[in-house]
C-alpha positions as CSV (number, residue, x, y, z in Angstrom):
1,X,-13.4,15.9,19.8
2,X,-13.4,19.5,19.5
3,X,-10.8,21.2,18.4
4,X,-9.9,25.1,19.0
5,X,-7.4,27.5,17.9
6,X,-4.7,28.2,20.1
7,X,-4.8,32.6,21.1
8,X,-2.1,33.4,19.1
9,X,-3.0,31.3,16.1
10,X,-6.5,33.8,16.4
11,X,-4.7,36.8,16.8
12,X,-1.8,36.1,13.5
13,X,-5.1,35.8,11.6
14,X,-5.9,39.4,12.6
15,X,-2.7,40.9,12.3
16,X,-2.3,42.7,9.2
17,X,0.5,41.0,7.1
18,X,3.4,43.7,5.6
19,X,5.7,44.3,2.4
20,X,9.8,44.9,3.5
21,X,11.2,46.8,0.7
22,X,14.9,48.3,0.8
23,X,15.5,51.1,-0.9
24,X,19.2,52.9,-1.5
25,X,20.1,56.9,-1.7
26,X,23.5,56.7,-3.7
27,X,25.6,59.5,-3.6
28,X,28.3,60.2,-5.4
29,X,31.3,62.6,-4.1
30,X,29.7,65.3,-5.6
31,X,26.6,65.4,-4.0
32,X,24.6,63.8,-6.2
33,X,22.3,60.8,-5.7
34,X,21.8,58.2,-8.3
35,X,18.1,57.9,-9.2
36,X,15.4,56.0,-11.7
37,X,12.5,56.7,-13.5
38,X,10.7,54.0,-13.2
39,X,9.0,51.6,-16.1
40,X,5.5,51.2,-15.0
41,X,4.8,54.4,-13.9
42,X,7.5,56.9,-14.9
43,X,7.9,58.4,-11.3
44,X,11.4,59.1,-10.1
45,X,12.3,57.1,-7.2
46,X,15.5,55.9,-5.3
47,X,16.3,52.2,-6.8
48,X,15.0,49.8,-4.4
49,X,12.2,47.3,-3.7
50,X,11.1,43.9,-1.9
51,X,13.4,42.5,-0.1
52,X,13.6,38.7,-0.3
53,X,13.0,36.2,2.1
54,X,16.3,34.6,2.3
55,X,19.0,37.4,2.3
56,X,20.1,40.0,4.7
57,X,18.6,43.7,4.7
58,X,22.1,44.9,3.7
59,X,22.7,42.3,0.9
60,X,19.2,43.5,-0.4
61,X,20.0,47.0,-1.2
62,X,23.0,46.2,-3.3
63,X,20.5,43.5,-5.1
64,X,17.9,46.1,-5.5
65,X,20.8,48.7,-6.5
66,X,22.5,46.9,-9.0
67,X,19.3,45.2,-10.7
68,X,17.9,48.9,-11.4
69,X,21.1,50.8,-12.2
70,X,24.0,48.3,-12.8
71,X,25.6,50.2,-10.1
72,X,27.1,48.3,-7.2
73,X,27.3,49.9,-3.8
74,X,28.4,49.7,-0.3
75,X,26.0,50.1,2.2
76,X,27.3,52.9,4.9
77,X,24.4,53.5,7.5
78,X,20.0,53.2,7.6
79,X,18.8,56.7,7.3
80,X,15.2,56.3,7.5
81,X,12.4,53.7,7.8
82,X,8.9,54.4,6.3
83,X,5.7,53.1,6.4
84,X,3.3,53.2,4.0
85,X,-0.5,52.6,5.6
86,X,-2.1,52.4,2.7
87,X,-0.4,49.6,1.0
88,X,0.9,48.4,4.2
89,X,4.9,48.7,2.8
90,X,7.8,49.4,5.5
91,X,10.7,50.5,3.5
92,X,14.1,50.5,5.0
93,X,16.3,53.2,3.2
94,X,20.0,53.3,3.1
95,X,22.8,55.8,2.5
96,X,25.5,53.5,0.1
97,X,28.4,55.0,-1.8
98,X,28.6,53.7,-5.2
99,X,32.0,51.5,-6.2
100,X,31.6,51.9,-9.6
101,X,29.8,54.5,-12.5
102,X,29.2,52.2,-15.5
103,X,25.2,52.4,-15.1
104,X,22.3,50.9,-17.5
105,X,18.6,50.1,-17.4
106,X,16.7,47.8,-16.3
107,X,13.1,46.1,-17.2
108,X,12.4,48.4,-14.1
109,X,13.9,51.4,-15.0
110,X,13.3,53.7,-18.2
111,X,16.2,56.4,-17.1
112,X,18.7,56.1,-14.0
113,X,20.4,59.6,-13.6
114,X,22.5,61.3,-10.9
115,X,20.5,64.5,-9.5
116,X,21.3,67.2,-7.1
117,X,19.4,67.9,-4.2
118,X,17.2,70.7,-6.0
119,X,16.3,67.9,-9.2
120,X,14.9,65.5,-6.5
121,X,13.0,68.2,-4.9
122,X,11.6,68.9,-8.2
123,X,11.2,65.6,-10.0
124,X,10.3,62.9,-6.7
125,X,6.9,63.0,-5.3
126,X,7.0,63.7,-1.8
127,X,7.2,60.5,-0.1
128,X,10.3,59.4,-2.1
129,X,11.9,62.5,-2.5
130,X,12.0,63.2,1.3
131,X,13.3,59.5,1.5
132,X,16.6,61.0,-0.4
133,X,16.9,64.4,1.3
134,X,16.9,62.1,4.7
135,X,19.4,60.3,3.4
136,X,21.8,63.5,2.6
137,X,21.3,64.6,6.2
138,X,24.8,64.1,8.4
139,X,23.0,63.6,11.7
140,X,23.4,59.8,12.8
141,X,20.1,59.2,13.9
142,X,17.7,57.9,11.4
143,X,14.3,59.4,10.2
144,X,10.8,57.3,10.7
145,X,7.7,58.6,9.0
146,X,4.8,57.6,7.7
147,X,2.7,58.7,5.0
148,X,-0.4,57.4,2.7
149,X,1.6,56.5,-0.9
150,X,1.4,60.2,-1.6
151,X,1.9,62.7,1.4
152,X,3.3,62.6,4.4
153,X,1.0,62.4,8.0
């Protein structure tokens, strides 16, 4: 008996698998958006990553949130989606306000801070730090771009 694979059970083996990851801009009343420095590399970054299998894209931000900062937020709208081809990540980013200020570190975090517009600019690499000024915007509709880990395309 010979036995074959059914089209679609070919084609899942070619189709690239991907990485979810949530990530949250935070901002306070003031205008400023909670950030991290992060352990392993010491970039500046919104808190965020992986989202888990079992929970909701929403519930997953205020994991993410709270595991990096000790911050917990509420999650108001998505302001961006972003794919990374390089790595193969699709990050889902949020705009939360946060219900409480008492922050702290994390094994993943070295230094969580709140920064104006112009200290994201200025400390963020590109791809994250356009992730945040998105996520500032008022507009409604949300931003999709893609980039390479370290520059936009």
């Amino acid at each position: 008996m010979l036995l074959r694979m059914s089209n679609s059970a070919e084609n899942s083996r070619s189709t690239p698998l991907h990485s979810v990851s949530v990530a949250g801009v935070v901002v306070r009343e003031d205008g400023r958006v909670l950030a991290i420095r992060r352990a392993d590399n010491g970039t500046w970054e919104p808190p965020g990553g992986v989202l888990e299998l079992d929970e909701s894209v929403e519930d997953g931000v205020c994991r993410e949130v709270y595991e990096e900062t000790g911050i917990k937020v509420g999650v108001e709208r998505l302001t961006g989606v972003y794919k990374n081809v390089s790595r193969g990540i699709v990050a889902l980013v949020f705009r939360c306000r946060p219900e409480n200020e008492a922050m702290r570190l994390s094994t993943e975090s070295v230094e969580v801070a709140w920064l104006t517009p112009e200290e994201v600019s200025d400390r963020m690499a590109e791809v994250y730090a356009v992730r945040v000024l998105d996520g500032l915007r008022d507009d409604a509709a949300p931003s999709v771009r893609t980039h390479d880990g370290r520059h936009l395309l």
